[in-house]
C-alpha positions in Angstrom: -12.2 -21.0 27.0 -11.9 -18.6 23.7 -10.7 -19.9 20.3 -7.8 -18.2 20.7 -6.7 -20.0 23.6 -7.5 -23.2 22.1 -4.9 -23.0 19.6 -2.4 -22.1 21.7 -1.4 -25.3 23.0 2.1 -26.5 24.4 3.7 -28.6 21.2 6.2 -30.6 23.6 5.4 -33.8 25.3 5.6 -33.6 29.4 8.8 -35.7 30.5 6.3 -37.9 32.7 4.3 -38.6 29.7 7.4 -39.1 27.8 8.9 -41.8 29.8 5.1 -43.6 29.6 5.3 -43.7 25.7 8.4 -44.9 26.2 7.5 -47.8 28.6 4.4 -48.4 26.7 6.7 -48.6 22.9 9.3 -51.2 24.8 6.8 -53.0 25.9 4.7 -53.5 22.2 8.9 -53.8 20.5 10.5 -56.4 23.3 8.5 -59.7 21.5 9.6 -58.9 18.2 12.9 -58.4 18.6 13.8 -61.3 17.4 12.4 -60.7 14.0 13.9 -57.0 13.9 16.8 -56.2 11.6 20.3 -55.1 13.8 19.8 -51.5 11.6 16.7 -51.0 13.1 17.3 -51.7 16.8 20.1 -49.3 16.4 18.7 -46.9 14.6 16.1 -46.9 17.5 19.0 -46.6 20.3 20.7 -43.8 18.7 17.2 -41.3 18.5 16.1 -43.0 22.0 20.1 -41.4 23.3 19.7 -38.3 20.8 16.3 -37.9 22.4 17.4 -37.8 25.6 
């Protein structure tokens, strides 16, 4: 592979790999819920729906 071609890498996330990150960032919030403001859990809806 060239140097060239190196740099020129895709900057968006798959959709597959997406929904993992996803799965994997629900799975690390869902315990502390509890403890987390209302702001922030909706703050985290609304970019999760403008995301989508």
């Amino acid at each position: 592979m060239s140097p060239s071609a190196a740099l020129s890498l895709n900057p968006q996330i798959p959709r597959n790999s997406l929904a993992l990150l996803t799965i994997a960032q629900a799975v690390v919030v869902i315990p502390h819920m509890a403890q987390l403001s209302p702001w922030i859990i909706a703050v985290c809806l609304l970019c999760g729906i403008w995301r989508t």
